[in-house]
C-alpha positions, 0 to 999 in steps of 0.5 A, spaced: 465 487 525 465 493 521 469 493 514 475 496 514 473 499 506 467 497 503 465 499 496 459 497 492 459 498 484 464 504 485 464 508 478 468 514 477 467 518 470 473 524 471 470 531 468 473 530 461 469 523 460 473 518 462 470 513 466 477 511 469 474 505 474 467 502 473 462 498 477 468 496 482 465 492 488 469 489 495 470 490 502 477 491 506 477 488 514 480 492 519 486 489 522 488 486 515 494 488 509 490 488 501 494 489 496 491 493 490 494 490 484 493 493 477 497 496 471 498 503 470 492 506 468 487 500 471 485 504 476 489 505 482 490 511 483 483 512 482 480 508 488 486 512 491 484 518 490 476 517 491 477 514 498 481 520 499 475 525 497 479 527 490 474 526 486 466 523 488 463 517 486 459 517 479 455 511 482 456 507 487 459 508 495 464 507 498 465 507 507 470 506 511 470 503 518 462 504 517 462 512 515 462 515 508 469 517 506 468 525 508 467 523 515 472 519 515 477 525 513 474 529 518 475 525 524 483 523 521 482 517 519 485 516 513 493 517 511 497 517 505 503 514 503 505 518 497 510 515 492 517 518 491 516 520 485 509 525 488 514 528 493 518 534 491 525 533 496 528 539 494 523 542 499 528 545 506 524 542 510 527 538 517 524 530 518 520 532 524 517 537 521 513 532 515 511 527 521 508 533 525 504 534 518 500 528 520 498 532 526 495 538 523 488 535 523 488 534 530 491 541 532 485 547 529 487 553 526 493 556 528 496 549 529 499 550 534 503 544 537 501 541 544 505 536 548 500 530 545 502 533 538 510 533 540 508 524 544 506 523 538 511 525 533 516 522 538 513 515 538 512 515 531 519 517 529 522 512 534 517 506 531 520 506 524 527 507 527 529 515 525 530 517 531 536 521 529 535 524 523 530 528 525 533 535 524 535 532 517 532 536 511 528 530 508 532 531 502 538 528 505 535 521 507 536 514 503 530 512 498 528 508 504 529 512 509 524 518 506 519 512 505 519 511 513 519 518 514 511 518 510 510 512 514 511 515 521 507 521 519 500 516 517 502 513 525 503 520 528 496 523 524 493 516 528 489 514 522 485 507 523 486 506 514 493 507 511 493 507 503 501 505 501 502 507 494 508 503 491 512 502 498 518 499 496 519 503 489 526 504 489 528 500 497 533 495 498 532 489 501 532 491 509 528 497 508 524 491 505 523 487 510 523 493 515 516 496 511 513 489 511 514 489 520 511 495 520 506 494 516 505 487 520 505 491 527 499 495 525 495 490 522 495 487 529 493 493 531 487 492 528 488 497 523 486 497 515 493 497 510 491 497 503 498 497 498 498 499 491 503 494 489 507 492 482 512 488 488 508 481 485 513 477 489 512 480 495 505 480 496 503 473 499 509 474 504 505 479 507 498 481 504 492 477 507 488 479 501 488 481 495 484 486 490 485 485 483 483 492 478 483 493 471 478 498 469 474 494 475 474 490 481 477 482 476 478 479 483 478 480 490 479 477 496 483 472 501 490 472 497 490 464 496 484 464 492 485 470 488 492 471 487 493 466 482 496 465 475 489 466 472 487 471 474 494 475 474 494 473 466 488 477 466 489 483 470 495 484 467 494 481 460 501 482 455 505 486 461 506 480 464 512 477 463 511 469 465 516 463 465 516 455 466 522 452 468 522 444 468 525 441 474 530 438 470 533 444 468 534 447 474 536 442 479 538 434 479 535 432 484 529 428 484 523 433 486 520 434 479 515 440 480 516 445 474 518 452 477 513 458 474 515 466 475 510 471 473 513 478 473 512 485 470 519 487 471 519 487 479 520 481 484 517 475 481 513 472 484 515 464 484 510 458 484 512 450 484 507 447 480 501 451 482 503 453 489 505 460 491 512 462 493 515 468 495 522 468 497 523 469 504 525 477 505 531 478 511 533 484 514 540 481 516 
């Protein structure tokens, strides 16, 4: 089967010289959900911006479902689900219209709205349960809601490859839960979610694998072999907060296994004596 994303010594050198990701190798399968984990400025939003066609490659390729990334583009097949912090909300326009965005791809020159433009938007809006806000301005809407309105777009435009920047910046634990479902349903649709995250503990709840980036590509592949303790020290280095916990001073029991959180200030992640767990997330 063709790789969802494929990149091979990926280097991108902005105009000014700086080198922001060098030599960066690994592969995304369809039907997969990666979680792209880094500090800020390790190079995230570089690859981002590189698999939108922001900025070209210096060396190296990167594919997607088998095309170069301009071909891609050209058939829809990559969406992007911004961070709050990129969205200007003060901007008057209505829910419905910012799904039909997602369409415009699909809709020619004078974007004129066609019945399967219209199906689309009423599918996707119903999908992420925004049904009824539909005539809000976006601006109205909770931190959550705004996040399921950008993913209704990425399902309404159809693309095969969604890349998530920070999804659950600033969502309460149900809108959580409701993102991790979506996400979910669209892996078992074969598409291909790849999610910038600091979010550490929620990523063996619900990534397959894992691409760790400093700079590079330190690590990637199936979340149980990459996502450990190691490899998080060195991608994070002194950012990361990393607390041990004797079992003796948390529980009285007879389990004996010590308790390790690593966290940058989000969710941490939790493991039992080198074990990986993630609390459970619970929409009820």
């Amino acid at each position: 089967m063709t790789e969802g994303i494929l990149a091979k010594g990926l280097t991108v050198t902005y105009r000014n010289g700086f080198t922001a990701l060098r030599d960066a190798s690994f592969s995304v399968p369809q039907g997969s959900v990666t979680a792209l984990v880094g500090v800020n400025g390790a190079g995230k939003s570089t690859l981002f911006k590189a698999l939108m066609g922001f900025v070209p490659a210096s060396r190296g390729t990167v594919q997607v479902l088998g095309m170069s990334v301009p071909q891609a583009l050209r058939q829809n097949l990559i969406a992007y689900v911004p961070q709050s912090e990129e969205v200007d909300w003060t901007f008057p326009v209505l829910v419905e219209d910012v799904v039909t965005m997602g369409r415009y791809g699909h809709m020619g020159f004078l974007r004129r709205t066609r019945p399967e433009d219209r199906r689309a938007v009423d599918e996707a809006l119903a999908r992420v349960n925004m049904t009824e806000f539909r005539k809000r301005q976006i601006g109205e809407l909770s931190g959550g809601q705004k996040k399921r309105v950008f993913l209704a777009r990425a399902m309404a435009q159809g693309a095969s490859v969604i890349l998530l920047d920070e999804p659950f910046t600033g969502v309460d634990v149900k809108t959580e839960a409701a993102i991790i479902d979506l996400l979910r349903q669209m892996r078992a649709e074969g598409r291909v979610m790849l999610v910038s995250t600091h979010d550490l503990g929620s990523v063996p709840e619900f990534c397959d694998r894992v691409v760790l980036v400093k700079g590079t590509v330190l690590a990637s592949g199936p979340t149980a072999e990459v996502f450990t303790p190691a490899n998080l020290r060195e991608a994070f280095g002194g950012v990361l907060r990393h607390l041990v916990l004797d079992a003796r001073q948390i529980h009285d029991d007879d389990d004996p296994r010590a308790v390790t959180m690593l966290t940058d200030d989000e969710r941490p992640l939790v493991l039992y004596d080198g074990e990986t767990r993630s609390p459970e997330v619970s929409a009820k």
